[in-house]
Residue, then its C-alpha position, 0 to 999 in steps of 0.5 A: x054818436x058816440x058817448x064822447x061826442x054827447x059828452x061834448x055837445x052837453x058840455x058845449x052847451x053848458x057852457x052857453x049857460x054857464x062860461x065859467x064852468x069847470x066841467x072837468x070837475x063835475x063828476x057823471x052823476x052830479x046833479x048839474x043843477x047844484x055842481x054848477x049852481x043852475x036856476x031853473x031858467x039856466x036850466x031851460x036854457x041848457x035843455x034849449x040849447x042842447x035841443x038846438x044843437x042835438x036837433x032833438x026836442x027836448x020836452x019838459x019830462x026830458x028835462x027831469x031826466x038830463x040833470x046829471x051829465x051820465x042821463x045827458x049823455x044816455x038821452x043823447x045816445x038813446x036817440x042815436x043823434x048824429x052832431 
């Protein structure tokens, strides 16, 4: 997986969360929860569905550590996930 393919797959599924998004605004390292006015439930539901799409588990620790699209995307790399 490449960098621009974990970007893609946060931003996919983001956007289940939140389909009005502008993503293209939000900077690598914003807080995502406060760019894209995420509760918590919004953001269980986008740990959730990045797991379902990366075929990862994502356990309530990696969620402290995916709130920016930069830590997303190292996540993603990190475990060296093919889409």
């Amino acid at each position: 997986m490449t960098p621009d393919e974990a970007r893609d797959m946060i931003q996919a599924a983001l956007l289940t969360v939140a389909p009005d998004a502008e993503l293209g605004d939000v900077t690598p390292d914003a807080d995502l929860r406060e760019e894209l006015d995420l509760d918590s439930i919004d953001f269980q539901a986008y740990a959730a569905e990045l797991s379902k799409r990366s075929g990862l588990p994502v356990t309530e620790d990696d969620q402290r550590g995916l709130t920016t699209l930069a830590a997303g995307v190292a996540f993603l790399m990190r475990a060296r996930v093919s889409p």
